[in-house]
C-alpha positions, 0 to 999 in steps of 0.5 A: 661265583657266577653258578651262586648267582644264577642258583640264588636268583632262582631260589629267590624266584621260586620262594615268591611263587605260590607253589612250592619249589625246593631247589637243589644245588649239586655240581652247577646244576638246578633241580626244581620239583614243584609240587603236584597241587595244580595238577591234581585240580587240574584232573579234578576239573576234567573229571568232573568236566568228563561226568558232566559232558556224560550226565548231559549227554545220557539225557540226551540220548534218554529224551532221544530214546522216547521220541524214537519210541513216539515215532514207531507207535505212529503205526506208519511203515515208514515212521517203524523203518525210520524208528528203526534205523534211527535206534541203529544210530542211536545204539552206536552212540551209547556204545561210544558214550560207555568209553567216556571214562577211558578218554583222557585229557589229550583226546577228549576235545576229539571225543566229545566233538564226535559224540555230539555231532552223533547225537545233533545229527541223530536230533536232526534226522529224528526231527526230519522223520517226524515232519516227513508224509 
């Protein structure tokens, strides 16, 4: 008597939340499967979360890429050897950017910290070069 009082205080539980639960009875034992519809706006949210972050950053590395190029056409040994070394930096974070989409939920905190720290320090340095003699 007990079980049918547990099992009826859930049913009613679940039938006012608004997901759907069906509740299964067999043998004393609750099942509750509740349907996937906040999961899938939940991967929805992160994918559009994920093309964002890589629409952004791509813009970034574009706006990068022309001041890369300002910098080499100074005609300055120094400013085509730091040109250069800052392409190098710069390479490296499109190749870490191209595994955007492979990144799931669990690591993608990790991921875009690492991509985006690269690039403020590729923006720093880039700054840096173009204000040294």
């Amino acid at each position: 008597m007990r079980n049918l009082l547990v099992v009826l205080t859930l049913a009613a539980a679940a039938g006012g939340c608004r997901e759907r639960a069906d509740v299964d009875v067999d043998d004393n034992r609750v099942e509750v499967r509740k349907t996937t519809e906040s999961t899938e706006t939940a991967d929805e949210d992160f994918i559009h979360t994920r093309t964002t972050y890589e629409t952004h950053t791509r813009d970034r590395l574009a706006r990068i890429d022309a001041r890369i190029r300002e910098l080499a056409e100074r005609g300055e040994v120094k400013a085509e050897a730091a040109a250069e070394e800052l392409r190098v930096q710069r390479d490296k974070l499109a190749k870490q950017l191209e595994r955007v989409g492979e990144q799931a939920k669990p690591a993608w905190d990790r991921f875009e910290a690492e991509v985006s720290r690269g690039i403020d320090e590729l923006e720093h340095e880039l700054d840096a070069a173009f204000t040294r003699d």
